[in-house]
C-alpha positions as CSV (number, residue, x, y, z in Angstrom):
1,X,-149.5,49.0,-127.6
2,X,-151.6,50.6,-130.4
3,X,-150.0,53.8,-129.7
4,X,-146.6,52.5,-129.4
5,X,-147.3,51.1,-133.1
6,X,-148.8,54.3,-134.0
7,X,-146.2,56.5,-132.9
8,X,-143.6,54.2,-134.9
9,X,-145.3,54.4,-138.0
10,X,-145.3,58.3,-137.6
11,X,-141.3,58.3,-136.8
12,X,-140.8,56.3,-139.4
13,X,-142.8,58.2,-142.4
14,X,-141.5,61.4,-141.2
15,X,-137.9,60.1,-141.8
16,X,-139.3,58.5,-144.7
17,X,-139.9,62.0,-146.0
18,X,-136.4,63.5,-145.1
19,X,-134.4,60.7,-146.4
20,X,-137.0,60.7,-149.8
21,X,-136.0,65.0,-150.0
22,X,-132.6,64.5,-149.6
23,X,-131.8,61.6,-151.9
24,X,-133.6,63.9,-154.6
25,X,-131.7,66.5,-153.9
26,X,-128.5,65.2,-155.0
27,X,-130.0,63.6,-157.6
28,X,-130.8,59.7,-156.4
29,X,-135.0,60.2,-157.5
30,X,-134.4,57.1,-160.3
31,X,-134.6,55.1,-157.7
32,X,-137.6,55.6,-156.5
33,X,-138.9,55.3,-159.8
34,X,-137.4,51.5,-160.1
35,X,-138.8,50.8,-156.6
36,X,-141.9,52.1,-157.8
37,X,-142.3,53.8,-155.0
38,X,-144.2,57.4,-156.8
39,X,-147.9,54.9,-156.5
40,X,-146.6,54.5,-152.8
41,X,-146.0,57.7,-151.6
42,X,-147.3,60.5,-153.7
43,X,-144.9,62.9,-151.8
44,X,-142.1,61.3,-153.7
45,X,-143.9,62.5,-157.1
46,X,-144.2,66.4,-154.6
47,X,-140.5,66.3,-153.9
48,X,-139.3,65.6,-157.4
49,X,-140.9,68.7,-158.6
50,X,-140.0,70.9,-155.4
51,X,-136.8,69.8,-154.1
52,X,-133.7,71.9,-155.8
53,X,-131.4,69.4,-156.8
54,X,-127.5,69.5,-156.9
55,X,-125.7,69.9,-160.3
56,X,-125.2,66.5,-161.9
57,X,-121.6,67.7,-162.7
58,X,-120.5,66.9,-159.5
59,X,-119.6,62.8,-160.0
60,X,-122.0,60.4,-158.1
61,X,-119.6,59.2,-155.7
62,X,-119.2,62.8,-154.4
63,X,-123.2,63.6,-154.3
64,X,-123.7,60.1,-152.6
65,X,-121.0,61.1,-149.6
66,X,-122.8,64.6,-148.7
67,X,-126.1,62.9,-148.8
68,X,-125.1,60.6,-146.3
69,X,-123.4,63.1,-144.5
70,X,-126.3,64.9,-144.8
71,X,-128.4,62.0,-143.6
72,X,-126.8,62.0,-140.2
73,X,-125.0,59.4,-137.9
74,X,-127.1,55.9,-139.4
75,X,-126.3,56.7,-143.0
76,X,-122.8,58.2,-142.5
77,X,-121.9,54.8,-140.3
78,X,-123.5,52.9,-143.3
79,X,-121.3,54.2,-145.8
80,X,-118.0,54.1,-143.5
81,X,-119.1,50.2,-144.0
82,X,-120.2,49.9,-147.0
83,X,-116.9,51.9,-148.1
84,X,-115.0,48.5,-146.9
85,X,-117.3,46.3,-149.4
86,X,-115.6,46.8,-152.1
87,X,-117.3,44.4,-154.3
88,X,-120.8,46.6,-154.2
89,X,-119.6,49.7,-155.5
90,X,-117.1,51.5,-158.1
91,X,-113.6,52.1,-156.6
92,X,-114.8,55.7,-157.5
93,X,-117.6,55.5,-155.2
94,X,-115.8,53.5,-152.2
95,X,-112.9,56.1,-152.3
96,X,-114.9,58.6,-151.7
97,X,-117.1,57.0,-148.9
98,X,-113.9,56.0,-147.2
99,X,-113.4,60.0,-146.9
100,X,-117.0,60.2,-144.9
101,X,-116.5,62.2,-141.3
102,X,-118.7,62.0,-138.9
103,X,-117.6,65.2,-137.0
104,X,-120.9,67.1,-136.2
105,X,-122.0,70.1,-134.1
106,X,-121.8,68.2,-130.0
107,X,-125.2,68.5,-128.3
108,X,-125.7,70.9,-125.2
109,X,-123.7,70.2,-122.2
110,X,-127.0,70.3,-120.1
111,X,-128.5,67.3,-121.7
112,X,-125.0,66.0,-121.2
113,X,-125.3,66.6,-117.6
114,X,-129.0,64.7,-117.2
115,X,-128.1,61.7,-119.2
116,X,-124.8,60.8,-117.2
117,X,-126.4,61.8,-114.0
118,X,-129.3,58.8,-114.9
119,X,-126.8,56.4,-116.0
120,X,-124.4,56.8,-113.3
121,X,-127.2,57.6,-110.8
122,X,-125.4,60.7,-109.0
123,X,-125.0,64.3,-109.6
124,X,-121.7,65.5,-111.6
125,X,-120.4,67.3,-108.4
126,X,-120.7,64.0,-106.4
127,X,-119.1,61.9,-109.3
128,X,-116.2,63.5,-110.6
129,X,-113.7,66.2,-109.0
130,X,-113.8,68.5,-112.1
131,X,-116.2,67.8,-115.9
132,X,-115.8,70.1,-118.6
133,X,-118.6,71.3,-120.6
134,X,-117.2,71.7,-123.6
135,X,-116.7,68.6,-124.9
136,X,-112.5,67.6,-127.0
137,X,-114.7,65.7,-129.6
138,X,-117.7,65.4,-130.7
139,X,-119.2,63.1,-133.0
140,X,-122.0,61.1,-135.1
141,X,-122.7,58.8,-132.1
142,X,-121.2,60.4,-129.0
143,X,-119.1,63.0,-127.5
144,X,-116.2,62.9,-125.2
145,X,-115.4,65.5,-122.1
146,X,-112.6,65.6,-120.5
147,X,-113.1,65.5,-116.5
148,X,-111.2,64.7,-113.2
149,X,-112.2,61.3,-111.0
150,X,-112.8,62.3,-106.9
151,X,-109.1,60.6,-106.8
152,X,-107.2,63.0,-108.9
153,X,-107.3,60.5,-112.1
154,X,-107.3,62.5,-115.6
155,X,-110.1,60.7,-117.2
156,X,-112.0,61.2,-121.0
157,X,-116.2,60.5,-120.5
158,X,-117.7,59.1,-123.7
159,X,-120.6,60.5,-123.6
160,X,-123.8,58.9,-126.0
161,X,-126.0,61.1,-127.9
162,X,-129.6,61.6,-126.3
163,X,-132.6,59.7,-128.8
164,X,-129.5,58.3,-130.9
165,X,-130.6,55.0,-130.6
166,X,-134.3,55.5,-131.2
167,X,-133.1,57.2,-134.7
168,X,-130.9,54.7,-135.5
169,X,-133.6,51.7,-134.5
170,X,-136.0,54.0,-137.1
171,X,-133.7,54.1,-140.0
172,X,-132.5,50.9,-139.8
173,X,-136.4,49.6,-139.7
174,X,-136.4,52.5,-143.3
175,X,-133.2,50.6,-144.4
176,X,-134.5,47.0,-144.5
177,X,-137.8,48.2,-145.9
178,X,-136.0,49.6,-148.9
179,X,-133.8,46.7,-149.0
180,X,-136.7,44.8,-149.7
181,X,-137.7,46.8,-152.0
182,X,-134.6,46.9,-153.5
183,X,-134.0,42.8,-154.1
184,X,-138.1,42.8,-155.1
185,X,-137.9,45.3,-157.9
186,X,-133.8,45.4,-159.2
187,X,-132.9,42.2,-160.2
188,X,-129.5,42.5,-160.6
189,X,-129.1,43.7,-156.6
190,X,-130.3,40.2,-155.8
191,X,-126.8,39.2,-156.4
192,X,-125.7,41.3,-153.3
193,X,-128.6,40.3,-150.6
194,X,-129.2,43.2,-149.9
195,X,-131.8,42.4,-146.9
196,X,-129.0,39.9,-145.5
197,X,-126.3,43.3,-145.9
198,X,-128.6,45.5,-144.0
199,X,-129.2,42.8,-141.3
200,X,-125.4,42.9,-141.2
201,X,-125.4,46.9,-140.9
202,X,-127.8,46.2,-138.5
203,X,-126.1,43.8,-136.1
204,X,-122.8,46.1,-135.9
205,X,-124.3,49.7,-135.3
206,X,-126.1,47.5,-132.3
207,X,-123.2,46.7,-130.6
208,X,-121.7,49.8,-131.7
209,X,-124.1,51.7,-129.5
210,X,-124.0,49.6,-126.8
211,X,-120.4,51.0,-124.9
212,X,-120.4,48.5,-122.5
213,X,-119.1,46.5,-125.7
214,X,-116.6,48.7,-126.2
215,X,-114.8,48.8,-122.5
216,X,-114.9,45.1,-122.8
217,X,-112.9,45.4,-126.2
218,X,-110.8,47.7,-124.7
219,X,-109.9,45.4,-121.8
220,X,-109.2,42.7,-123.7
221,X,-107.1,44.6,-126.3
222,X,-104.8,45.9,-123.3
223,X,-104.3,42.2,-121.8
224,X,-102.7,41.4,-125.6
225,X,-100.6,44.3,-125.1
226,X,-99.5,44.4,-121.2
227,X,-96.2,43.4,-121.9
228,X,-95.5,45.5,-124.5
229,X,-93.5,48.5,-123.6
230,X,-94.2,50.7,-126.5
231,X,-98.0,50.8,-126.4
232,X,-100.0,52.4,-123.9
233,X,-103.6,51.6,-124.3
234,X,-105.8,53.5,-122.1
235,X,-107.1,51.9,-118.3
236,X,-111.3,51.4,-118.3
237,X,-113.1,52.7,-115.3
238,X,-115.8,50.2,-114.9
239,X,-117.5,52.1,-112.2
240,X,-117.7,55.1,-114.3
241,X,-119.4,52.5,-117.1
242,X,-122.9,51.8,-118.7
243,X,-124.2,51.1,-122.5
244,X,-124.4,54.4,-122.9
245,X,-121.2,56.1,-121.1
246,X,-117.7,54.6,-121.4
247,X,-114.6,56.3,-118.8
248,X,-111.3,55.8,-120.3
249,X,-107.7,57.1,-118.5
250,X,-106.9,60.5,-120.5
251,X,-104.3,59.9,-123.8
252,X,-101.8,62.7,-123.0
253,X,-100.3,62.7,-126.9
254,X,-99.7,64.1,-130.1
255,X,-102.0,62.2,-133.0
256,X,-100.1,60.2,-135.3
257,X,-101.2,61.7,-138.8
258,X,-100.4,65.4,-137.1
259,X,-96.9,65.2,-138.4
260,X,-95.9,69.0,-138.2
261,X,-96.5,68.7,-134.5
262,X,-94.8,65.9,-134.4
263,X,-92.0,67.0,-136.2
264,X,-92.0,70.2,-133.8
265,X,-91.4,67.6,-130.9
266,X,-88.6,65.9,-132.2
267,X,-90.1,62.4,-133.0
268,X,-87.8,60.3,-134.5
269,X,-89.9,59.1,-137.3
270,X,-88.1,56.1,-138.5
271,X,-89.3,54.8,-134.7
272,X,-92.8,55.6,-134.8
273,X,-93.0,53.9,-138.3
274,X,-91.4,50.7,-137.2
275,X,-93.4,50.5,-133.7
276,X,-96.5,51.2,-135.2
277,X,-96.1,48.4,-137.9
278,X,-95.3,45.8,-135.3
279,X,-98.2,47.3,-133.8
280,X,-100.7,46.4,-136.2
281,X,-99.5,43.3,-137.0
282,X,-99.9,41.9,-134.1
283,X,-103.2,42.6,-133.9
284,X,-103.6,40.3,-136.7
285,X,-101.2,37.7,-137.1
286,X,-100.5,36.9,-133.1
287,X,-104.0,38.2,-131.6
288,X,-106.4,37.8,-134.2
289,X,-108.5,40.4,-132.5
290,X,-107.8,44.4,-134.5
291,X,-108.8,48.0,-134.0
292,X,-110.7,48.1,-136.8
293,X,-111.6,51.6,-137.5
294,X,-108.8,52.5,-139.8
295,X,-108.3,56.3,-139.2
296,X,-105.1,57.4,-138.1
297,X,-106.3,59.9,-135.8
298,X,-107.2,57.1,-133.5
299,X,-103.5,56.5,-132.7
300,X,-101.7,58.9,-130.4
301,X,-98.0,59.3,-129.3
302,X,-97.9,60.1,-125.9
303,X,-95.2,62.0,-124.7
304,X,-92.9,59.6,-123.6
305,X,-92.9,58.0,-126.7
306,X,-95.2,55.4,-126.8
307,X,-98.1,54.3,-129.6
308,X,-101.8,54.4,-127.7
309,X,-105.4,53.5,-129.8
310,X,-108.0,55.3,-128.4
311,X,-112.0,54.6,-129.9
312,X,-112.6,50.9,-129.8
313,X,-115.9,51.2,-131.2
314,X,-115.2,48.9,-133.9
315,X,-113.3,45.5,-133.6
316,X,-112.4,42.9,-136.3
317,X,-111.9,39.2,-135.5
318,X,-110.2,36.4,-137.0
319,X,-111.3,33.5,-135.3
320,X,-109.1,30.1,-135.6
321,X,-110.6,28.8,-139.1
322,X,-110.9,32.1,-140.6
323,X,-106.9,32.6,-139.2
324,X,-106.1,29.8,-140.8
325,X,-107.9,30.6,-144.2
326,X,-106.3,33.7,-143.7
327,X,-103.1,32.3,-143.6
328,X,-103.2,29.9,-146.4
329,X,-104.3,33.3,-148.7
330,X,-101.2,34.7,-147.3
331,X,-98.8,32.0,-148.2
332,X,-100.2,31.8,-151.3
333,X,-99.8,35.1,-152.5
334,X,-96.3,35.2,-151.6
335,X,-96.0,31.7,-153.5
336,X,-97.9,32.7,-156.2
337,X,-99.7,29.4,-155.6
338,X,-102.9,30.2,-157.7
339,X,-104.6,26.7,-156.7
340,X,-104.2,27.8,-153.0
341,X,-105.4,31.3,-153.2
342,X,-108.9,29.4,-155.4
343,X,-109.0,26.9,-152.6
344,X,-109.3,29.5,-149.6
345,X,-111.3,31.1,-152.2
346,X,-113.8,28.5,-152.3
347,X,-113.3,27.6,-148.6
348,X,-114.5,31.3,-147.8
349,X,-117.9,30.9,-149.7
350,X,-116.6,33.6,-152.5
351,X,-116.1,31.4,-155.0
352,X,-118.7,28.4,-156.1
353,X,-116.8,25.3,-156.3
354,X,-118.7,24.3,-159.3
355,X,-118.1,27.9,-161.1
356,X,-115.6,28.1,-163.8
357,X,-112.4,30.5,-162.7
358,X,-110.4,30.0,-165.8
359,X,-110.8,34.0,-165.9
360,X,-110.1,34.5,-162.3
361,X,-106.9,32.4,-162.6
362,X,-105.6,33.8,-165.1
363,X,-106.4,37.7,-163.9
364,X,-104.9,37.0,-160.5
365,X,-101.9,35.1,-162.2
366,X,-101.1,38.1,-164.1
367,X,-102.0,40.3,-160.9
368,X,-99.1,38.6,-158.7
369,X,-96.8,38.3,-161.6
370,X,-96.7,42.3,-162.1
371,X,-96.2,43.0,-158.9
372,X,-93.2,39.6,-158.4
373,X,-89.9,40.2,-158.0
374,X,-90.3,44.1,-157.4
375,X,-87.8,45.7,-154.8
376,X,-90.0,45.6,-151.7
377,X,-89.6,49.2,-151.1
378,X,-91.2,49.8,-154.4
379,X,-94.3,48.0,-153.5
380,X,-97.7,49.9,-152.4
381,X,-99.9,47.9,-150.0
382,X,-102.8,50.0,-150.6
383,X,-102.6,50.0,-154.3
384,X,-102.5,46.1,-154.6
385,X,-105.1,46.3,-152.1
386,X,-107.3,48.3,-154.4
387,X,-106.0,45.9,-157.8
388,X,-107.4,43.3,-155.3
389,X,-110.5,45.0,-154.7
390,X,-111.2,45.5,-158.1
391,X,-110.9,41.9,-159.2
392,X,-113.1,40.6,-156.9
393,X,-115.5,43.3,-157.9
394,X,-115.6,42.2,-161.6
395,X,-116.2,38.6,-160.6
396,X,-118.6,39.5,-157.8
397,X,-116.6,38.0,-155.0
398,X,-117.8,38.0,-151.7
399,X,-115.3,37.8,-148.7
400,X,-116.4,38.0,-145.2
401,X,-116.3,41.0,-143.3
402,X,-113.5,40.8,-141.2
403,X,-111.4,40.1,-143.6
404,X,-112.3,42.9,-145.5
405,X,-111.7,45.1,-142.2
406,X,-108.3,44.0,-142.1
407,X,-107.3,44.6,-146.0
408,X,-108.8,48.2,-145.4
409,X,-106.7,48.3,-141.6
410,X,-103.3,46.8,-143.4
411,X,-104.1,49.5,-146.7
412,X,-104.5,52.8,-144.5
413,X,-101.7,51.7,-141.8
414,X,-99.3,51.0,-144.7
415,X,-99.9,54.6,-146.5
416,X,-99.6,55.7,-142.4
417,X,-96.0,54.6,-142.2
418,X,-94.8,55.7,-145.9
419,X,-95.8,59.1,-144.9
420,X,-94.0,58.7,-141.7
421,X,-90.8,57.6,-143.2
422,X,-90.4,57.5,-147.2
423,X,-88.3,54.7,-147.2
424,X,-90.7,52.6,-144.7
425,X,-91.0,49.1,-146.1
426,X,-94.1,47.5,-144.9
427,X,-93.6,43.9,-146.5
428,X,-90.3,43.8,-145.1
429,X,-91.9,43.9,-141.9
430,X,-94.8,41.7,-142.4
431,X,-91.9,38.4,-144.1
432,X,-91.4,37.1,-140.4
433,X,-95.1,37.2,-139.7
434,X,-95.5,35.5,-143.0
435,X,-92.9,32.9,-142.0
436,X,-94.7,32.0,-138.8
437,X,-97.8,31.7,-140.5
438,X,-96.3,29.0,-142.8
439,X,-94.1,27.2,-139.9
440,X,-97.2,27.2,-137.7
441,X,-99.3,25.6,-140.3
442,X,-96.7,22.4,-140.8
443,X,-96.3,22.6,-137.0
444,X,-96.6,18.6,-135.5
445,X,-99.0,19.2,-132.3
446,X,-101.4,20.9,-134.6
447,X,-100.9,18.3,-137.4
448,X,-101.9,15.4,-135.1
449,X,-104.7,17.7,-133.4
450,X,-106.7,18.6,-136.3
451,X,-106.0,14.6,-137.9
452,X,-107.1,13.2,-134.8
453,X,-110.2,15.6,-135.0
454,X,-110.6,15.0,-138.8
455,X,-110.7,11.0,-137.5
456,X,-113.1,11.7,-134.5
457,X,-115.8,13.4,-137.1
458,X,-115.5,10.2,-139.6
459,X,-115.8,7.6,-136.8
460,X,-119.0,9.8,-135.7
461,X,-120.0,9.2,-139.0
462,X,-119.9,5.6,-139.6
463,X,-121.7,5.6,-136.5
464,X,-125.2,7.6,-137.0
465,X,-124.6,6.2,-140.4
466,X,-126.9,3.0,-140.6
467,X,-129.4,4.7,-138.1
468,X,-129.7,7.2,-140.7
469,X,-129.8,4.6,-143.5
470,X,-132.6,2.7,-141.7
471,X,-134.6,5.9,-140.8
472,X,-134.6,6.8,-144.6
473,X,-135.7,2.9,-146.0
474,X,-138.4,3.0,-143.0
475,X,-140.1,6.4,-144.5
476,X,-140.0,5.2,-148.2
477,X,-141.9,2.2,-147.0
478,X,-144.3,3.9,-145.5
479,X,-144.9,6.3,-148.3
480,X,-143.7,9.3,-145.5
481,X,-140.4,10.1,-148.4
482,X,-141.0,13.8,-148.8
483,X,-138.8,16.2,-150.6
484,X,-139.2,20.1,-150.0
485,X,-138.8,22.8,-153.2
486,X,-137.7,26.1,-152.6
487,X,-137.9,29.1,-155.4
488,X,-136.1,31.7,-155.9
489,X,-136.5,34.8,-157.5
490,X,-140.2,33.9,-157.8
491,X,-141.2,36.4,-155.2
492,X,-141.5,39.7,-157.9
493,X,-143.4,36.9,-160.0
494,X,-146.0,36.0,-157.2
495,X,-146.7,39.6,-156.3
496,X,-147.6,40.9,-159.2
497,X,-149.7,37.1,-160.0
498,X,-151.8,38.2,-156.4
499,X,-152.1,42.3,-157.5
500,X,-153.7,41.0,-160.7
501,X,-156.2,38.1,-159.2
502,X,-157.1,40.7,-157.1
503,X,-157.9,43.5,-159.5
504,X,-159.8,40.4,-161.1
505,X,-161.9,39.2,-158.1
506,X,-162.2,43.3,-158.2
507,X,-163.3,43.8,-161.7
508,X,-165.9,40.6,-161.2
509,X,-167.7,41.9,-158.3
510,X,-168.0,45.5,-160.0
511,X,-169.7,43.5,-162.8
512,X,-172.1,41.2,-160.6
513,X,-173.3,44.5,-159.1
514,X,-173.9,46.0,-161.9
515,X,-175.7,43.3,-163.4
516,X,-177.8,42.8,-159.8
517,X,-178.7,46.5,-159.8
518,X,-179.9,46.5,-163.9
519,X,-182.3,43.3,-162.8
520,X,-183.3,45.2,-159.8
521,X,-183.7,48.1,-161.6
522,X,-186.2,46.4,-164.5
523,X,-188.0,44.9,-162.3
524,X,-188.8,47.6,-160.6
525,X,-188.9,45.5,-156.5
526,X,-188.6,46.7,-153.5
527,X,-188.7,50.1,-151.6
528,X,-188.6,53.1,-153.9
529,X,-186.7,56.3,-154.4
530,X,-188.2,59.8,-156.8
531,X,-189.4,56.0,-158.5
532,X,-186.5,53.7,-158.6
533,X,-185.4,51.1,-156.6
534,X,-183.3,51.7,-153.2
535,X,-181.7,48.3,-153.8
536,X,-180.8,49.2,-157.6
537,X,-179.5,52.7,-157.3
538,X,-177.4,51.7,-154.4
539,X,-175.6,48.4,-156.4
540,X,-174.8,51.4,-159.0
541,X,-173.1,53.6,-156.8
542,X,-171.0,51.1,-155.4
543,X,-170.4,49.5,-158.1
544,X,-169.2,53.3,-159.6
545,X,-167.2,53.9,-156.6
546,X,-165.3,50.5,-156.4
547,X,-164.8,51.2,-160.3
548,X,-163.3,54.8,-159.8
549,X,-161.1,53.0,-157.4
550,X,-159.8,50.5,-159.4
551,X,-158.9,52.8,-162.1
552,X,-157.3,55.4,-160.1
553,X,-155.0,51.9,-158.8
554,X,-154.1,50.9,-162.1
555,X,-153.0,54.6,-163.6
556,X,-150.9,54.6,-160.1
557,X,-149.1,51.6,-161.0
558,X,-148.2,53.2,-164.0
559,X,-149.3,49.8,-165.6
560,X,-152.4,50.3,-167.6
């Protein structure tokens, strides 16, 4: 166990390095200086004398993009998140993580060959007719290879990287370290939680890596769709399946943002844009389950005509109260019903019931009313998106995660279709969706269900409600009443309370040696030494070491 802990820390401090090199390198070092991380790790202090850094000319969001890409598949997946949190970051800064690729050099096709022989438990020329080695795409996480099933089947082999996961478990170990760093030592990131945001990060590249998630997303994305004629979404071949290898039926197609080739096949446009649309929103408004990675190179036309997803690594999900939150926001906005839009608001944990939004109500009153009553065709869903963004930004607005998946999904689809047909009018598509929302939410059956549920959690209530009563007035006569405090933002406080107690206790026992050793010393006991006491000249050293020691602390610090 020791080595495994041993081995760890050596992963992790060699990573530490890298990432430490290239944030200085394009021109992050400030940071460690906040984090105070130059007494940590002297190689920080190296670094920022070594490293050649990027010309500051180029703007941060830029710099921050290649550093990530730089950083590899952990930090380039970070960003492609963090590029959907748009009330972290500048809209500078989120545009250009939402341009991060993770399109990198595939890994051999022999350590291919070894890793889906161990999962599948079989040589290649026993498992599949035919397995090409050079893989059609390759990317931060895994690469795909076309090959041929024993029964003829045209299949595509999502392959996982070898050691992937071990150097995503490491840097998402760095990632909550400096997160904690982060909320200790920058106040004003407190207001983001950032150790809760990693944690986040953390639970979604998880199941990210972990493909057998992924066929079971794509099975239940193809039962919402079997009876839809114009999408094709690809057959899972569970026998050909593990955590770290996904088989999908080969997408025979043209990509949907590749519009010169499909121009060249005589693809009537107008069609793709309307199909597409209905695609998407049902997605959201019927299924509440989404393909959530909004890149439109993960949509294919096949070539008889029909729309099919391919990577289902990421999924959103509106479950039935965050539908119906979702819902009520809708209405709202196309109300302009500024109480409802605070409410859901509030409902969603974004807004502080207690907070004052006279400024909100009047910034998103003026946001609907300069977009209200514009010809529909006029209207650009990604640019209110981004207006949207923006507020909630300036009033540090938190919505959950999904939700923020699907303004990102609706925002790229939208600027998808207008490319596909100039006069495409998304809105005009999304009114009946909008109409059912509001019909559903006045329907009877679900009236009467959610009273009769509302009535249910009262009467439960008045139940446990004298037992409760009687349970408090029995622990206030027995003096067991207790009430429990929690701090906040006492933690920085506390930490630098224990460093100086320490150096205290420190500096006192420096002091009671060197007193000990002077009456040691003039009273001339004990075994001698060229004529001075053992006991005496050995108090001095220690006391001079300890001393050097707790000097060399303090000028670390950089607190003297």
């Amino acid at each position: 166990m020791k080595l495994l802990r041993v081995d760890k820390g050596y992963r992790n401090f060699r990573r530490y390095q890298q990432i430490i090199r290239i944030l200085i390198k394009y021109g992050f070092a400030d940071i460690f200086d906040r984090l105070e991380m130059r007494s940590r790790f002297r190689i920080v202090g190296r670094l920022r004398r070594k490293e050649p850094r990027l010309d500051h000319s180029h703007p941060a969001g830029q710099r921050l993009r290649m550093a990530l890409e730089e950083l590899g598949p952990t930090f380039i997946k970070v960003g492609q998140i963090l590029s959907t949190r748009s009330f972290l970051l500048p809209p500078s800064i989120i545009d250009e993580l939402s341009k991060l690729q993770d399109e990198v050099k595939p890994v051999s096709f022999e350590q291919v060959k070894v890793l889906v022989e161990k999962e599948l438990d079989g040589s290649l020329d026993t498992l599949f007719d035919s397995f090409t080695d050079i893989p059609i795409a390759s990317a931060s996480i895994a690469q795909a290879h076309r090959a041929t099933l024993l029964s003829g089947e045209l299949v595509v082999v999502k392959v996982q990287r070898p050691g992937i996961a071990r150097l995503i478990a490491t840097d998402m170990d760095i990632l909550h370290n400096l997160a904690t760093l982060i909320e200790r030592y920058i106040e004003e990131s407190q207001r983001y939680d950032p150790v809760n945001l990693v944690d986040e990060l953390s639970r979604s590249m998880k199941r990210e890596i972990d493909f057998s998630n992924e066929a079971r997303s794509i099975e239940q994305f193809g039962a919402n769709f079997r009876n839809k004629p114009d999408v094709k979404v690809p057959k899972v071949y569970w026998e050909y399946c593990t955590s770290k290898i996904v088989t999908l039926e080969y997408i025979d197609g043209i990509k949907i943002s590749d519009l010169e080739k499909l121009r060249a096949a005589g693809v009537d446009f107008k069609r793709i844009a309307h199909i597409g649309t209905q695609f998407i929103l049902k997605q959201i408004f019927e299924d509440g389950f989404f393909h959530a990675d909004p890149h439109p190179g993960n949509l294919f036309l096949t070539r008889d005509g029909k729309i099919a997803p391919i990577d289902f690594g990421i999924m959103g999900r509106l479950d039935e109260w965050l539908s119906d939150e979702f819902s009520d926001l809708i209405i709202g906005l196309w109300r302009r019903d500024i109480e409802l839009i605070i409410r859901v608001f509030v409902n969603l944990g974004a807004v502080d019931i207690e907070a004052d939004t006279t400024s909100l109500r009047f910034e998103l009153s003026e946001f609907l009313n300069r977009y209200y009553g514009l010809p529909l065709k006029k209207l650009d869903m990604k640019q209110i998106m981004r207006e949207g963004m923006e507020i909630f930004s300036r009033h540090q607005m938190r919505l959950p995660s999904n939700l923020l998946l699907l303004g990102k999904t609706l925002g790229t689809y939208e600027d998808l279709g207008r490319k596909l047909d100039p006069d495409y009018d998304f809105l005009q598509e999304v009114r009946p969706y909008i109409k059912k929302f509001f019909y559903r939410r006045l329907d009877p059956g679900k009236i009467g269900y959610e009273s009769s549920k509302s009535i249910r959690d009262f009467y439960d209530l008045l139940k446990m409600m004298p037992h409760e009563l009687e349970l408090i007035l029995r622990r206030m006569r027995r003096g067991r009443m207790s009430i429990e405090l929690q701090h906040r933002g006492l933690d920085k406080l506390r930490n630098d309370m224990d460093r100086s107690f320490n150096r205290l206790s420190f500096s006192l026992i420096i002091a009671s040696l060197i007193l000990a050793s002077s009456l040691v010393m003039i009273f001339n006991k004990g075994p001698l030494l060229f004529g001075f006491p053992v006991l005496g000249v050995l108090g001095f050293v220690f006391a001079g070491i300890m001393g050097v020691g707790l000097i060399i602390a303090i000028l670390r610090s950089g607190k003297v």
